[in-house]
matplotlib code that plots the C-alpha trace (Angstrom):
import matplotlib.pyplot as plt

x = [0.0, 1.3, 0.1, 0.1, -1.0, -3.6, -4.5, -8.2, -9.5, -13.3, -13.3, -10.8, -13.1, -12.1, -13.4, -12.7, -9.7, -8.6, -5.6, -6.4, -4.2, -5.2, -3.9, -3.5, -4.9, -8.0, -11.0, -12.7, -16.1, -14.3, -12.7, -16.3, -17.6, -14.9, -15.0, -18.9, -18.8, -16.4, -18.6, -15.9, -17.6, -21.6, -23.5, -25.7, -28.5, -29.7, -32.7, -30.1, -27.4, -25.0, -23.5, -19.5, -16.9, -13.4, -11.3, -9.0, -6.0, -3.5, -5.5, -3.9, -7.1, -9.8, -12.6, -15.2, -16.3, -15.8, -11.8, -12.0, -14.5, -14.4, -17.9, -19.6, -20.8, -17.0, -15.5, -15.4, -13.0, -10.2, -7.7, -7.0, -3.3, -5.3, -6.7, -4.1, -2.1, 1.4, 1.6, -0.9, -3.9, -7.4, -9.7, -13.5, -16.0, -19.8, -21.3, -24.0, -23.5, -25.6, -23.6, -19.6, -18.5, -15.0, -13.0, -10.6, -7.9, -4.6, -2.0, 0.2, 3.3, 2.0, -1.3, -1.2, -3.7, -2.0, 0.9, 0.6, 1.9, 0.9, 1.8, 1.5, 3.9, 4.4, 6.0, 9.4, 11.1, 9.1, 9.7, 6.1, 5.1, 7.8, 6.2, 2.5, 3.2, 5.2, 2.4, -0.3, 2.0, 1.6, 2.6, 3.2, -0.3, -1.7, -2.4, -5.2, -6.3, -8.9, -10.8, -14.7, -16.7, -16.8, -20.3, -23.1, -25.2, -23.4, -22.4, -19.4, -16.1, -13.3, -10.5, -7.7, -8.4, -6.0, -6.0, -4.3, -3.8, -5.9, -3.8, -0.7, 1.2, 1.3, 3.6, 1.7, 4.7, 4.1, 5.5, 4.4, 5.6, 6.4, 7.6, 8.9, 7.7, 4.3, 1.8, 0.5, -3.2, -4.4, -7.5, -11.0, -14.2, -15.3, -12.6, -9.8, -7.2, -3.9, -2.3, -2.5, -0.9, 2.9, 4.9, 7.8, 10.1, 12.9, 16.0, 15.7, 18.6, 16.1, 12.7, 10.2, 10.7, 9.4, 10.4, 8.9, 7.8, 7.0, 4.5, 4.5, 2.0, -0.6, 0.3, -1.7, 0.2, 2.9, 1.2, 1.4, -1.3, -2.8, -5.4, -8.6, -11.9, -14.2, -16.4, -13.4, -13.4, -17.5, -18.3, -22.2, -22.8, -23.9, -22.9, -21.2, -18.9, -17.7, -17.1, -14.7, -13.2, -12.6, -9.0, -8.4, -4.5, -3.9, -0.6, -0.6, 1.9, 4.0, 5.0, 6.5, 7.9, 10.3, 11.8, 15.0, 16.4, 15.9, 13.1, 12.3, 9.8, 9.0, 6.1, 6.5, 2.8, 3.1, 4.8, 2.7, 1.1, 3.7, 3.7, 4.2, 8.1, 7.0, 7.0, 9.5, 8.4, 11.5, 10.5, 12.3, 13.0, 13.5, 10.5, 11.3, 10.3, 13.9, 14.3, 14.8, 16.4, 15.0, 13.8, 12.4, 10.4, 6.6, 3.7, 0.4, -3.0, -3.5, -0.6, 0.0, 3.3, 6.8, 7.0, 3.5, 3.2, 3.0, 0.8, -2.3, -5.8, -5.5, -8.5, -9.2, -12.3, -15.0, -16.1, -12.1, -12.1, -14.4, -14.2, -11.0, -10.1, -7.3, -6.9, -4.5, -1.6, 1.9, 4.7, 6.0, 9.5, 9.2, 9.9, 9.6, 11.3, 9.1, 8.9, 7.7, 4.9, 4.4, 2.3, -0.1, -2.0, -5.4, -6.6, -5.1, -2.3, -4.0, -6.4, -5.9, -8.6, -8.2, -10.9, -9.3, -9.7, -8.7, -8.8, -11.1, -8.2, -5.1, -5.3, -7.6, -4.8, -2.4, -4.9, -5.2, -1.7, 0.0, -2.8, -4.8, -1.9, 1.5, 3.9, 4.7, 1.4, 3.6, 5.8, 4.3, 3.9, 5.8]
y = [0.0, 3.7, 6.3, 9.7, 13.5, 14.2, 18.1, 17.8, 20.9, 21.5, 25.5, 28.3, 29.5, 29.7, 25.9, 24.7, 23.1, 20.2, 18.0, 14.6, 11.1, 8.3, 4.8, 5.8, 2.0, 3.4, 2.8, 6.3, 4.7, 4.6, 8.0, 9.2, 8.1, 9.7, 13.2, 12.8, 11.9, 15.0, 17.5, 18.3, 16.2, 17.6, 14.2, 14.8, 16.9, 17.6, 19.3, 21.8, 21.2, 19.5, 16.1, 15.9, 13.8, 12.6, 14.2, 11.7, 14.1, 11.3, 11.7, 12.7, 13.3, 15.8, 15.1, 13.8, 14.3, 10.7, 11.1, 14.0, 12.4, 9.1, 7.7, 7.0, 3.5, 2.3, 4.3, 1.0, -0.6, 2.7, 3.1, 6.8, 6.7, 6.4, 9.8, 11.8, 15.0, 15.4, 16.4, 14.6, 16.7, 15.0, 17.5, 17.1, 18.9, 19.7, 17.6, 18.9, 22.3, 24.6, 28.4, 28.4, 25.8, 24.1, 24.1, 21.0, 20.8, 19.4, 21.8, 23.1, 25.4, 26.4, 26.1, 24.3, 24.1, 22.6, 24.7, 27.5, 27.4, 30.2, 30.8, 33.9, 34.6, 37.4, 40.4, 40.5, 43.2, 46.7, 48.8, 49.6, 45.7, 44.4, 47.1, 46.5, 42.8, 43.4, 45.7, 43.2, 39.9, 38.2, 34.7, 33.0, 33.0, 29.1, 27.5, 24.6, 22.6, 20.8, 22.1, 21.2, 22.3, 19.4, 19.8, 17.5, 20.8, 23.0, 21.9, 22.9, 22.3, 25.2, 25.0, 26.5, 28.5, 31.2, 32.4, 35.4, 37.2, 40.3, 43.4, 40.4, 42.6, 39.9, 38.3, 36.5, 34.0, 32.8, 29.9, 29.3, 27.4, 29.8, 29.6, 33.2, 33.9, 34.1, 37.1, 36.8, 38.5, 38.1, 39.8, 39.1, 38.3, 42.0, 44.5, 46.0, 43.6, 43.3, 42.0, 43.1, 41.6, 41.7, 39.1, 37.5, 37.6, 34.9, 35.7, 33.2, 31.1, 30.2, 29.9, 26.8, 27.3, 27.4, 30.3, 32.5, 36.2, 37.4, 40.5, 42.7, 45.5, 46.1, 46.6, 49.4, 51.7, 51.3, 49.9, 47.1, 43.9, 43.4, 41.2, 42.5, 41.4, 41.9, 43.6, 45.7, 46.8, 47.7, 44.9, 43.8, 40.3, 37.7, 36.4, 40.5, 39.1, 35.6, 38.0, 39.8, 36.3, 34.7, 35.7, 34.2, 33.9, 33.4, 33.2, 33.3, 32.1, 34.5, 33.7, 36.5, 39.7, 42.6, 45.2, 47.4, 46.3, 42.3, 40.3, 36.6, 34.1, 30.8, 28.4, 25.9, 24.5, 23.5, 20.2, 17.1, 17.5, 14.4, 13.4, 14.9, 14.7, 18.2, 21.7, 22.2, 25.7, 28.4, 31.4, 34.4, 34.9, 38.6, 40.4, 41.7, 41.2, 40.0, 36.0, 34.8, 31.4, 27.9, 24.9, 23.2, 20.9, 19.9, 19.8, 17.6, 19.3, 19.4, 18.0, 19.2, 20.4, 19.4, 18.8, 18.9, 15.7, 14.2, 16.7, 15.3, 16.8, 20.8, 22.1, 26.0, 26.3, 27.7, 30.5, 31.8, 33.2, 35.7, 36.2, 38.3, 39.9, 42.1, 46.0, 48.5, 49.1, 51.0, 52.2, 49.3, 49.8, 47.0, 48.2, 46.4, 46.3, 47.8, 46.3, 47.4, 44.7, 41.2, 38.3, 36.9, 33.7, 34.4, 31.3, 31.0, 28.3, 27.5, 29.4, 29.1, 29.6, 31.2, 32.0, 34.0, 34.1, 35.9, 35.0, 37.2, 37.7, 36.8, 34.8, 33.1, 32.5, 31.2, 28.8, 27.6, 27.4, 26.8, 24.4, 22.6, 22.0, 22.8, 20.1, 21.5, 23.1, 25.3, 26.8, 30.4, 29.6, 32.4]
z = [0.0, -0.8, 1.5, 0.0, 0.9, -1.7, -3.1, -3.7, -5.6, -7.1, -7.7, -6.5, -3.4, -0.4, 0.5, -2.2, -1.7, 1.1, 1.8, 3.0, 3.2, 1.8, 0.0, -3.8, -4.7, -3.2, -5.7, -6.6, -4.9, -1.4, -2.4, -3.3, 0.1, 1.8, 0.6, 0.3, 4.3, 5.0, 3.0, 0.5, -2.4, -2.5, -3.1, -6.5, -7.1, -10.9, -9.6, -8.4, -11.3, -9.1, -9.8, -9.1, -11.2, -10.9, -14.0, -15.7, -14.8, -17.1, -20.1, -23.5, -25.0, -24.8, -27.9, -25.8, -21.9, -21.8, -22.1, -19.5, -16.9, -14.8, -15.3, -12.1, -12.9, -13.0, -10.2, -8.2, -10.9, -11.3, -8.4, -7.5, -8.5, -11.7, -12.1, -9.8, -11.8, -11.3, -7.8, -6.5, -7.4, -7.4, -9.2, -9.1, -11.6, -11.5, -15.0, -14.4, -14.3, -16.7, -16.0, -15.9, -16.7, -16.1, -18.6, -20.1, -22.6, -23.3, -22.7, -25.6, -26.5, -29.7, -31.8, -35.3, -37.8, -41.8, -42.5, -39.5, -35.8, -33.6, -30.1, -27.4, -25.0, -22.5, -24.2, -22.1, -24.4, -25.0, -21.8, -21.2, -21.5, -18.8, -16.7, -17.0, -16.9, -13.5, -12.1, -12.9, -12.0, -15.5, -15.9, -19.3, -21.2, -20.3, -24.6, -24.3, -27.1, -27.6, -25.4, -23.9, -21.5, -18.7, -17.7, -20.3, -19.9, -21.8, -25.2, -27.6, -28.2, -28.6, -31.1, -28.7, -25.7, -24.0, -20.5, -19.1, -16.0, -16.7, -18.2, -19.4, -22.7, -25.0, -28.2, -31.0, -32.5, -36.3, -38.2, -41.4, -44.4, -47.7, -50.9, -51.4, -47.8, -46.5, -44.9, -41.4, -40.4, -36.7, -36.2, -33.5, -35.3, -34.1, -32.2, -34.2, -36.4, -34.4, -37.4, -40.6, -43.9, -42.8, -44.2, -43.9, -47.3, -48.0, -49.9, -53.1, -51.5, -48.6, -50.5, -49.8, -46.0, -42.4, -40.6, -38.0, -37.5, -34.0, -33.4, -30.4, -31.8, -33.5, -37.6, -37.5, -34.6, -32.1, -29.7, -27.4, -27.4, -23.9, -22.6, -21.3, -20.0, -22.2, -19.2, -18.6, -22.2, -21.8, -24.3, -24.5, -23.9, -25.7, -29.1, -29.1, -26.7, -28.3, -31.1, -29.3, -27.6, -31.3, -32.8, -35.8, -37.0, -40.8, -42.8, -46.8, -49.5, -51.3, -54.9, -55.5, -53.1, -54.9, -53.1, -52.5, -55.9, -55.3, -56.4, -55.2, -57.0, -56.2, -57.6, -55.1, -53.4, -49.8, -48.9, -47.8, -44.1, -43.4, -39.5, -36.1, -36.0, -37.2, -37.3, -34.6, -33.1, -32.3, -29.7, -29.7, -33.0, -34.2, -36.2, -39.7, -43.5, -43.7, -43.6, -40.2, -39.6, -38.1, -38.7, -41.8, -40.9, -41.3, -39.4, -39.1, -38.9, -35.1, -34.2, -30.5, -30.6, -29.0, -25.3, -25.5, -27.3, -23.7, -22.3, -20.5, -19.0, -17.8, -16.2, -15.2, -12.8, -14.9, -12.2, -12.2, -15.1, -17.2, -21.4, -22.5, -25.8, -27.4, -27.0, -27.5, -24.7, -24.3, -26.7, -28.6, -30.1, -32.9, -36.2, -39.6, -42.8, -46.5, -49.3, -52.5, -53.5, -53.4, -55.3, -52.4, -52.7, -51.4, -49.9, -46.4, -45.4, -42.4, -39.9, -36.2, -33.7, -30.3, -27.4, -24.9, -21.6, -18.5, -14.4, -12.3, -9.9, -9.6, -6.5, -8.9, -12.0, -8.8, -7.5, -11.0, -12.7, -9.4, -8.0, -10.0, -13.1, -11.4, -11.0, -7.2, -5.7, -2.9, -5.7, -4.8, -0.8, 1.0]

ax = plt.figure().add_subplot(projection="3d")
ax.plot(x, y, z, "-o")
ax.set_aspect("equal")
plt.show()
């Protein structure tokens, strides 16, 4: 038998969290009765839209609340070292809930979708962002994929989600595949584009290429991308505010670019989507027209990428966090390179999806990064 302190987590409230010791062979029945008996686990109730679930914390998979949920009818059969996250946590959820719902997805370092990797990242190099994200203790943006609602009440499936700490100054990374070089768009379904048709041009010795272009500003002035809640920002609710949520990052081929006395062509179609060796994502690269270095290599459509290939369940507590979307912050030094014209194919290389999010507190954002999915739940303990 092996004896273990468990973290037992259903929400970020104030008792909603409890520490208890118990033999990880322990079938999630005899759990159940346990935390049931203590008056940490509320016994069901649909006529009140409560019914709590073990999460399958070791998943890999996300498609269907059946990889995300232990059903009830076989908790006598799974041990509890079964569904425990890396530091012992044993999350519970509400399946029946019908308003905020928790939310599950397998955590990522960068989005994919065909030919087009996107990632954001805390801004860490204009002034005014290290400043605001210091004022407002910013952590690195938290990437899900795949992810569902956990609750059979509310249906719908997101294509990548983003949560922030409310005010984080943010980086949106490209990757794309090009044959002259390609043209990156980021803009919400309703709010003001962040990105708008700067590309990336290869010199003709590096044509029929991945490389990356990272943005810390909006295309349109030199200002810094933050994320806001969308109640902050005075946004009606509704299908106005899902609007606002929904960013959707593009990136186009370029057959052609001149510019500066050089011109570049290249009639190369995208490669193959071959498998997930793929796509091998490089932060940090520098933003400009010019053509930056990195790897070659390709991606599969939804392919979660690199360290993330191991990635299991994450889960943020639906009544943490509140919608977010993009705005406008500080002075942004980034500067870019002109060209004088370019041949653009208009059908996209890929489209990536992203909902974003934000905590509605930062004790909130610590309960969940360094609670429910951090490795060491006392990392921010004094």
């Amino acid at each position: 038998m092996t004896t273990a302190t468990i973290h037992c987590y259903r929400g970020v409230g104030a008792n909603d969290s409890t520490t208890v010791s118990m033999d990880t062979s322990t079938t999630l029945d005899a759990v159940r009765t346990q935390l049931t008996g203590s008056g940490f686990m509320p016994a069901d109730d649909e006529a009140q839209n409560v019914g709590y679930r073990f999460v399958a914390a070791q998943s890999k998979k996300s498609s269907n609340l059946d990889d995300v949920i232990i059903n009830e009818s076989v908790e006598n059969l799974v041990p509890l070292s079964g569904v425990l996250g890396p530091a012992n946590q044993l999350i519970i959820t509400n399946e029946f809930a019908t308003t905020k719902p928790d939310l599950a997805g397998i955590g990522t370092d960068w989005w994919f979708n065909q030919w087009v990797g996107v990632q954001c990242t805390l801004n860490e190099t204009d002034a005014s962002a290290v400043t605001a994200n210091n004022q407002v203790q910013a952590f690195q943006p938290m990437m899900l994929t795949n992810v569902m609602p956990t609750s059979k009440n509310v249906t719908g499936i997101y294509d990548n989600v983003c949560v922030c700490v409310e005010g984080s100054v943010v980086q949106f990374n490209f990757k794309s595949w090009g044959a002259a070089g390609f043209v990156c768009n980021a803009a919400p379904a309703q709010g003001e584009t962040i990105v708008g048709g700067l590309g990336n041009c290869y010199p003709q010795s590096q044509v029929n290429n991945y490389f990356g272009l990272n943005f810390l500003r909006y295309t349109s002035s030199p200002n810094t991308i933050v994320i806001e809640g969308t109640d902050t920002m005075g946004v009606p609710g509704g299908g106005a505010t899902l609007r606002y949520q929904k960013v959707t990052f593009q990136t186009h081929n370029l057959s052609e670019w001149h510019g500066g006395g050089v011109s570049v062509t290249s009639s190369m179609q995208p490669p193959a989507l071959n498998a997930p060796t793929a796509l091998m994502m490089t932060p940090g690269m520098p933003p400009a027209l010019a053509a930056l270095g990195g790897d070659a290599r390709q991606n599969n459509e939804g392919q979660i990428a690199r360290a993330a290939t191991d990635s299991k369940i994450s889960v943020v507590p639906g009544h943490a966090i509140k919608p977010g979307t993009t705005t406008k912050g500080g002075h942004s030094g980034q500067t870019s390179n002109e060209i004088d014209g370019w041949t653009m194919d208009p059908n996209p290389l890929g489209e990536v999806v992203v909902f974003f999010f934000v905590f509605k507190s930062h004790a909130d954002a610590v309960a969940t990064i360094n609670g429910y999915n951090a490795p060491d739940p006392s990392i921010w303990n004094d």
